[in-house]
C-alpha positions as CSV (number, residue, x, y, z in Angstrom):
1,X,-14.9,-80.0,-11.2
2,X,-16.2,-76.3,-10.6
3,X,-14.4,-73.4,-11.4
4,X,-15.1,-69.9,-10.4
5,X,-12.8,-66.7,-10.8
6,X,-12.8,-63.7,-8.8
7,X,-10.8,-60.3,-9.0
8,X,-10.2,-57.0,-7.4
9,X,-8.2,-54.1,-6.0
10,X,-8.5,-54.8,-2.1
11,X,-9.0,-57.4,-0.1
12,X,-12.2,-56.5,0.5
13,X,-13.4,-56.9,-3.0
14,X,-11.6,-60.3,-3.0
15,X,-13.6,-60.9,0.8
16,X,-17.0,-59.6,-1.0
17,X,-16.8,-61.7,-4.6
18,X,-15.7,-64.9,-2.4
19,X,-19.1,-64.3,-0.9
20,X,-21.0,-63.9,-3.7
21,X,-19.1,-67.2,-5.4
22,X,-20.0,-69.5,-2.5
23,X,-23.8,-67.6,-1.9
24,X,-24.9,-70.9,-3.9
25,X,-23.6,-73.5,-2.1
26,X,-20.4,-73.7,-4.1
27,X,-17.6,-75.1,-1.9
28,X,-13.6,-74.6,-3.0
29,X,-11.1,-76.2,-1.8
30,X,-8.1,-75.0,-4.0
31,X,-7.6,-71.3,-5.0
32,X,-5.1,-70.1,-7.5
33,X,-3.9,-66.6,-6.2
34,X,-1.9,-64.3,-8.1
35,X,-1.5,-60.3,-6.8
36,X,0.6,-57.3,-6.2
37,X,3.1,-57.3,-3.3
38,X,1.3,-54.0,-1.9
39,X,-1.5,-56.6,-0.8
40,X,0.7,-58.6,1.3
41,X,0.2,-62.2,1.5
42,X,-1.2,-62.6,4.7
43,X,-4.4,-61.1,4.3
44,X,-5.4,-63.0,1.4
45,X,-4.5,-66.4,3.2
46,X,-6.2,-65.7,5.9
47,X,-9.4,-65.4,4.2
48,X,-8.8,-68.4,2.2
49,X,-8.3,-70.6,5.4
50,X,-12.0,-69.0,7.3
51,X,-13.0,-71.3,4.1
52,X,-10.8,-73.7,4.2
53,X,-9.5,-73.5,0.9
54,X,-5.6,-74.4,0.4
55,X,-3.6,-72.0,-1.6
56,X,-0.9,-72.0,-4.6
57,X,0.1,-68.0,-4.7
58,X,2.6,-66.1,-6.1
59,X,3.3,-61.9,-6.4
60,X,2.7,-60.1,-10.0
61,X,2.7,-56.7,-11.2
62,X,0.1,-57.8,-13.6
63,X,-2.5,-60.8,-13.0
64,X,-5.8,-61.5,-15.4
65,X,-8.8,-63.7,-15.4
66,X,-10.9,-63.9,-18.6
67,X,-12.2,-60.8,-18.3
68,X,-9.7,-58.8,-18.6
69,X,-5.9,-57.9,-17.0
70,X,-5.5,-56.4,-13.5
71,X,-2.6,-54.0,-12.5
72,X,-1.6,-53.6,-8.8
73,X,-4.8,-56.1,-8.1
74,X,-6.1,-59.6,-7.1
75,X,-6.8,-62.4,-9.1
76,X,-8.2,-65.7,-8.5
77,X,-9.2,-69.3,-9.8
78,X,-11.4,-70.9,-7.1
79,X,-11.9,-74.5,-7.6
80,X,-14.0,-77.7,-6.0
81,X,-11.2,-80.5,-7.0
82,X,-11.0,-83.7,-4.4
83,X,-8.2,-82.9,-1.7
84,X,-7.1,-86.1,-2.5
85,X,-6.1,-85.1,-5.9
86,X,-3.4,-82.2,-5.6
87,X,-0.9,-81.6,-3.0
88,X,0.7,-78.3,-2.4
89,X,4.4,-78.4,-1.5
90,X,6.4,-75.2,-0.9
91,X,10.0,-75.5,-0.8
92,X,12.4,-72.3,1.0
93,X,16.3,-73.2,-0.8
94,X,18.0,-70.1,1.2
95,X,21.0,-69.8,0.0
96,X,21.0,-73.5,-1.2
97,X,20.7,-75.4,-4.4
98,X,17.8,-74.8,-6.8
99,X,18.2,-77.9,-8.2
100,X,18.0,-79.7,-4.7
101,X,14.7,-78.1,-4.2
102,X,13.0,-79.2,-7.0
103,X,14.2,-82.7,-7.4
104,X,12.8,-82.8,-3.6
105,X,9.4,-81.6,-4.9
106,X,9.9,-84.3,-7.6
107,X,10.5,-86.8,-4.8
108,X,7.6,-85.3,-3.2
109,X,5.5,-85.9,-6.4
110,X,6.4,-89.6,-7.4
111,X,5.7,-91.2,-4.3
112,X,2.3,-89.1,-3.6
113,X,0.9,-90.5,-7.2
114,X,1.7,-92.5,-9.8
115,X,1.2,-90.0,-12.5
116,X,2.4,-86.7,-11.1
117,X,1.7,-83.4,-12.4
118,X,3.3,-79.8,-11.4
119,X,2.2,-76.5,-12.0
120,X,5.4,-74.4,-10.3
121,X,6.2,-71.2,-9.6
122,X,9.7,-69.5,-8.2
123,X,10.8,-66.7,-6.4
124,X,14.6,-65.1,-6.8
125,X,15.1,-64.5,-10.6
126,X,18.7,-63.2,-10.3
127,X,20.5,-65.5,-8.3
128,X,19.7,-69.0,-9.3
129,X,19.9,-71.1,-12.9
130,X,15.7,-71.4,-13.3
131,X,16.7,-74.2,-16.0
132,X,17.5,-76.1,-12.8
133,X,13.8,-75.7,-11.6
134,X,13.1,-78.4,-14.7
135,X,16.2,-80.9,-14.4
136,X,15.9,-81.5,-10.9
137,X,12.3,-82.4,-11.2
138,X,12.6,-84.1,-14.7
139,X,15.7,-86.8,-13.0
140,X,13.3,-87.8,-10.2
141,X,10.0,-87.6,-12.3
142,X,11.0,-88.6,-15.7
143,X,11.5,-86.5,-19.1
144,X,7.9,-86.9,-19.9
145,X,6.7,-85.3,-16.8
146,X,4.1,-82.6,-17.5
147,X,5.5,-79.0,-15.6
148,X,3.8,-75.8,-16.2
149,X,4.6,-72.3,-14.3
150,X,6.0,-69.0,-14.1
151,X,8.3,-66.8,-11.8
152,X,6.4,-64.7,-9.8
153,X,7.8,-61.0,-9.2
154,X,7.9,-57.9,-11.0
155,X,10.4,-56.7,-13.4
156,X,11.5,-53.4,-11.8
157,X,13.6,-55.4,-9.5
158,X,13.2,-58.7,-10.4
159,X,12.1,-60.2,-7.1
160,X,8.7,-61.9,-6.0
161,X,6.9,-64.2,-3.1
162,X,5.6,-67.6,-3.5
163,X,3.2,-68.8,-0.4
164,X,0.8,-71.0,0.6
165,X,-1.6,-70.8,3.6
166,X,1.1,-71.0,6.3
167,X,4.0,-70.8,4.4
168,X,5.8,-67.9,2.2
169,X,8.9,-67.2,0.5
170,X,11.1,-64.9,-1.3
171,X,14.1,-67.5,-2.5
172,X,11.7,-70.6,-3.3
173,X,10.0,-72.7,-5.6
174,X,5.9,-74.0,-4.8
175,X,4.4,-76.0,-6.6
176,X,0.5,-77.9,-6.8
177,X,1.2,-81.7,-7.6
178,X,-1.7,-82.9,-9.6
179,X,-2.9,-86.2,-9.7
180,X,-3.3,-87.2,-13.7
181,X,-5.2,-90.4,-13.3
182,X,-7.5,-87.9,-11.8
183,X,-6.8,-84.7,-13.7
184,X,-6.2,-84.3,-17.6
185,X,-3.8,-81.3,-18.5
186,X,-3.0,-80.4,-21.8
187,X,-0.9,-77.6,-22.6
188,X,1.6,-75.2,-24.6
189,X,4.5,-72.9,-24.1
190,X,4.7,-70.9,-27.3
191,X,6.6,-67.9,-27.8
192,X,5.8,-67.1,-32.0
193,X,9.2,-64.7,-32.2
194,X,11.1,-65.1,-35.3
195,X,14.9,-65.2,-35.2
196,X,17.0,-63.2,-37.8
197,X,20.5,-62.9,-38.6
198,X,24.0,-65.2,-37.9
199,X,24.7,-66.6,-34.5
200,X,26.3,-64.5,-32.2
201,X,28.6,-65.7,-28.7
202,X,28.7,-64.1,-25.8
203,X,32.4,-63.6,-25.4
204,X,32.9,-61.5,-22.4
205,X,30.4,-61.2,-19.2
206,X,30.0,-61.0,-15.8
207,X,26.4,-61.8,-13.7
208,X,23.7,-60.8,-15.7
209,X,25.7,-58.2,-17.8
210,X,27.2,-59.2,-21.6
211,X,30.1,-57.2,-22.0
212,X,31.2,-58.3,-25.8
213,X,30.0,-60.5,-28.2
214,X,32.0,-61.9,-30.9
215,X,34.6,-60.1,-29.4
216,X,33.0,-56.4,-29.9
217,X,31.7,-54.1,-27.4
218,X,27.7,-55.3,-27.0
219,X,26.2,-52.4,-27.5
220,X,28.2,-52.1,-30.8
221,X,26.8,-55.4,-31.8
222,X,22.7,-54.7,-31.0
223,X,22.9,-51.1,-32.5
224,X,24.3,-53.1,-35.8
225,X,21.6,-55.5,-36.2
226,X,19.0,-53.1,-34.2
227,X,19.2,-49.8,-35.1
228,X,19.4,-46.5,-32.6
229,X,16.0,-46.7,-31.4
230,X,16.9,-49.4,-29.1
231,X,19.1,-46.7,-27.1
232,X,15.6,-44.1,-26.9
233,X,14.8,-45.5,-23.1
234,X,14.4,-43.5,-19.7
235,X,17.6,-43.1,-18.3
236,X,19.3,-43.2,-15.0
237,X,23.0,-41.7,-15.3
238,X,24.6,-44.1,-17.6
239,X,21.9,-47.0,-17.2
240,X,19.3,-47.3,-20.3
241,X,16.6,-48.6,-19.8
242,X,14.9,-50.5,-23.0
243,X,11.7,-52.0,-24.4
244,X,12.2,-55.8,-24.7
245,X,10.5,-56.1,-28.4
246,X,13.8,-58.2,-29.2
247,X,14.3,-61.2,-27.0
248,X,17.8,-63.1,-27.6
249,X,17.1,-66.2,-28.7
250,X,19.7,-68.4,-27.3
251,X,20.5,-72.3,-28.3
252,X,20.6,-75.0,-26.0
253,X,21.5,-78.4,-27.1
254,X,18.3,-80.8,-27.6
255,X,15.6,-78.2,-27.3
256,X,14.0,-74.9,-28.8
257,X,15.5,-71.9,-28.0
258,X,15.4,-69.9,-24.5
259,X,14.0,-66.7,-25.3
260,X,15.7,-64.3,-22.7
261,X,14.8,-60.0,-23.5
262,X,17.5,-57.9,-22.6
263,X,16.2,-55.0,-20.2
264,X,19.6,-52.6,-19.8
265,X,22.5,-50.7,-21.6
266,X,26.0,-49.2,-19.5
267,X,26.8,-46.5,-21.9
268,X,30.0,-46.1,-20.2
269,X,30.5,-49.9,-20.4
270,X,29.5,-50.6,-22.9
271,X,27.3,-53.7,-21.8
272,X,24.1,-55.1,-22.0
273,X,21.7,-56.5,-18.8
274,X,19.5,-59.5,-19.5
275,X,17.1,-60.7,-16.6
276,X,19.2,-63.5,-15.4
277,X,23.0,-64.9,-15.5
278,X,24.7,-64.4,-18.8
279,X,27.2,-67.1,-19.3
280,X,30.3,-66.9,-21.2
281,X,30.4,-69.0,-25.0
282,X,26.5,-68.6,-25.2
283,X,25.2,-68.8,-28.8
284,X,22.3,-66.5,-29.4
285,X,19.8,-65.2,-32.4
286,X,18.4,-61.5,-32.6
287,X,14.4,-61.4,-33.4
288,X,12.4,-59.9,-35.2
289,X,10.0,-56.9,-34.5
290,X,6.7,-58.4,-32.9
291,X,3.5,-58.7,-35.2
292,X,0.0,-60.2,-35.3
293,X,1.4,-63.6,-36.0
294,X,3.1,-64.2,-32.9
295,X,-0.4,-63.8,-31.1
296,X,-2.0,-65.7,-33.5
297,X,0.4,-68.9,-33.0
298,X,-0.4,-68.5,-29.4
299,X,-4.2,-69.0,-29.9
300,X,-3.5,-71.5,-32.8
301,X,-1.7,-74.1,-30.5
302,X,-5.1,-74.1,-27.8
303,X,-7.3,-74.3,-30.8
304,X,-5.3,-77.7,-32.1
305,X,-5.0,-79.2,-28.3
306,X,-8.6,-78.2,-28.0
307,X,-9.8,-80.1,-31.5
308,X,-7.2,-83.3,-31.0
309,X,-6.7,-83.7,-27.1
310,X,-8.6,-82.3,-25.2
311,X,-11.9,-81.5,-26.2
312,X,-13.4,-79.2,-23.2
313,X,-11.9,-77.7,-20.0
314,X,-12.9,-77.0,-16.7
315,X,-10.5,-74.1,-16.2
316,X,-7.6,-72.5,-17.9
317,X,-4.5,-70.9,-15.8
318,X,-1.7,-68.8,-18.2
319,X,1.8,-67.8,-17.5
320,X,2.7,-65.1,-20.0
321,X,5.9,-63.4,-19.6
322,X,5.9,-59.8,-18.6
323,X,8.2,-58.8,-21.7
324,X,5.4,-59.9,-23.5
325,X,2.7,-57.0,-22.5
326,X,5.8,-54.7,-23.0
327,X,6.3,-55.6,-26.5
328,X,3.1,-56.9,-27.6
329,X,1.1,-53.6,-26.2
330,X,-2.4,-54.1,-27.0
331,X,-2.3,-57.3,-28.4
332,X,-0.9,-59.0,-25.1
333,X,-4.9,-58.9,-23.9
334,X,-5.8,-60.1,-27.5
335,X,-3.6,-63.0,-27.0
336,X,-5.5,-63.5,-23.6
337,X,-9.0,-63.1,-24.7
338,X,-8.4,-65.7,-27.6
339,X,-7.3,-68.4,-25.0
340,X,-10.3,-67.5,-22.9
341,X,-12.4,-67.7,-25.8
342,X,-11.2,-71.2,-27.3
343,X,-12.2,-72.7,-24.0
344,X,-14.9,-70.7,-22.6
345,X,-14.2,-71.3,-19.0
346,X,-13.1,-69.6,-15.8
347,X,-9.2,-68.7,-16.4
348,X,-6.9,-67.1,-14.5
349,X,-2.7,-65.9,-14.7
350,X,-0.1,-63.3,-14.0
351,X,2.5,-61.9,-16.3
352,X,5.8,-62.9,-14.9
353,X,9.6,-63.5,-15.1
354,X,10.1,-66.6,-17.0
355,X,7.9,-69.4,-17.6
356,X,8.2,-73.4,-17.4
357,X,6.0,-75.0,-20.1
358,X,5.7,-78.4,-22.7
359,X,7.3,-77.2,-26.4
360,X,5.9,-78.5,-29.5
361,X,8.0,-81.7,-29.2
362,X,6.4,-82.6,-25.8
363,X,9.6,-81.4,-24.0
364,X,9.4,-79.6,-20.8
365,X,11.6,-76.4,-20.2
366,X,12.6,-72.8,-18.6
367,X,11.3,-70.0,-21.3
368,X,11.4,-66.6,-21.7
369,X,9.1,-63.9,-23.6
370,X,6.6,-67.0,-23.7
371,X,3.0,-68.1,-22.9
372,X,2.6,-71.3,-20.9
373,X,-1.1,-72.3,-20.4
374,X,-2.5,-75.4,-19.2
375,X,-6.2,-76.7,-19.7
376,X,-7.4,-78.7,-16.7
377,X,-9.7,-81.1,-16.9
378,X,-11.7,-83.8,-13.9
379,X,-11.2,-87.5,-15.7
């Protein structure tokens, strides 16, 4: 399997590199497409059908390929794989269940192969449960299913588009389905923060915002264990606005910890926003400032898949969460440039909203402040 990626900042670069990729005799058939919502979708898919080429898309802020990160721009992973290996299946829930929608794309993946793969990404960060996204496909595919993603969107106001060739939505999960009797992927979600202090519970909230914890007012409780500087954000009235070096790390029974950053303060309030629902008796961990190491674990764990399961790559795709180049600054691309250069192949990703990835213990789940990448590979 081939694998070629392209970038830009129009459409017409996109049109213009496609060009050049296929000038010798290289035919796609699968493109990974990540790029701003000021693009639209319909441009992009348009082109990619003249060529035939079926799409897995998704909306960013941010997007990369191994040369470097794009903002506001177009990013793409063109591949050659058999048709008969992948299936794209995009999935609209409306106003429905989350969980209904991806144990259909579970359903979906079982009976098209034996082995099913998914590589997923979601639109609609506020209103749904995204750990849902994982248990409806794990009952219908099994808990060792391999499920890799991101939610597309960008964090100003936490919404995004999925889409495929014909098909695009704001309030719904896509997904490729990968045949793994045909395709080897091997990959990590790793997130490196380190937690600090006693467990705290979330005592009082309502939607996304945590209104006590331990029974104080919230922002009584981060200032404590945070200091001022947490409070030195752009303002808007009595909304603060914050960096997100200091994802909660929260507990959830049988796995590692979902990594949520909180984005918000109500001074009047009191309260504290995180990107998602906040849910009353929630047991959480502060983190530690960000440093070198938590890059370093991220390149560490493709270096050990690379050396023990999979030894070379035809192409890499990355989901690393947006909170991520906000608190890693510089060393976000570092982290990028070291997966790029462990494998030394066409790679391709956005920064986005929350990420689906395999844990160190082989368990699949819905992270936060994390890098998911997956190395594929033609058996």
């Amino acid at each position: 399997m081939r694998a070629k990626s392209i970038k830009g900042k129009s459409i017409q670069e996109i049109k213009s590199a496609l060009v050049n990729s296929l000038a010798d005799g290289y035919t796609p058939t699968l493109a990974f497409v990540f790029l701003s919502n000021k693009h639209g979708t319909e441009a992009i898919c348009a082109l990619m059908n003249d060529h035939g080429i079926a799409v897995f898309g998704a909306t960013t802020t941010s997007e990369f390929t191994e040369e470097g990160v794009e903002t506001d721009g177009i990013a793409i992973l063109l591949l050659d794989i058999n048709p008969a290996y992948f299936k794209i299946v995009l999935k609209d829930f409306g106003t429905g269940s989350v969980y209904e929608a991806a144990s259909e794309i579970g359903e979906v993946g079982i009976q098209t192969f034996a082995h099913p793969a998914f590589i997923m990404s979601a639109a609609n960060f506020t209103v749904h449960n995204d750990e849902e996204v994982i248990t409806g496909l794990v009952d219908k595919a099994g808990e060792e299913v391999t499920i890799v993603g991101g939610m597309a969107g960008e964090p100003v106001n936490f919404t995004g588009i999925v889409f495929t060739n014909d098909a695009s939505s704001s309030n719904g999960l896509i997904s490729i389905i990968l045949d793994q009797d045909k395709i080897s992927l091997k990959g990590m979600a790793v997130s490196g923060w380190k937690s600090m202090g006693t467990k705290k519970v979330i005592t009082a909230c309502k939607g996304s915002w945590i209104y006590a914890i331990d029974n104080l007012p919230a922002t009584e409780v981060f200032k404590k264990y945070l200091g001022e500087d947490i409070f030195s954000g752009s303002s808007s009235g009595d909304i603060i606005k914050t960096n997100m070096n200091y994802p909660l790390q929260f507990e959830r029974p049988g796995g590692s910890p979902l990594n949520i950053p909180f984005v918000s303060f109500n001074t009047t309030e009191q309260s504290v926003m995180i990107p998602g629902i906040a849910i009353e008796g929630s047991a959480f961990r502060f983190s530690l400032p960000p440093d070198f190491d938590i890059v370093e674990s991220v390149i560490e764990s493709s270096r050990k898949i690379k050396e023990k399961e999979l030894t070379e790559a035809d192409a890499l795709v990355v989901f690393s969460c947006v909170a991520r180049l906000d608190s890693l600054g510089p060393m976000a691309a570092m982290e990028l440039e070291g997966l790029a250069e462990t494998w030394a192949r066409p790679m391709v990703g956005f920064f986005c909203l929350g990420e689906f990835g395999r844990v160190a213990d082989g368990k699949s789940e819905f992270h936060g402040s994390t890098v998911s990448w997956v190395a594929l590979k033609e058996k």
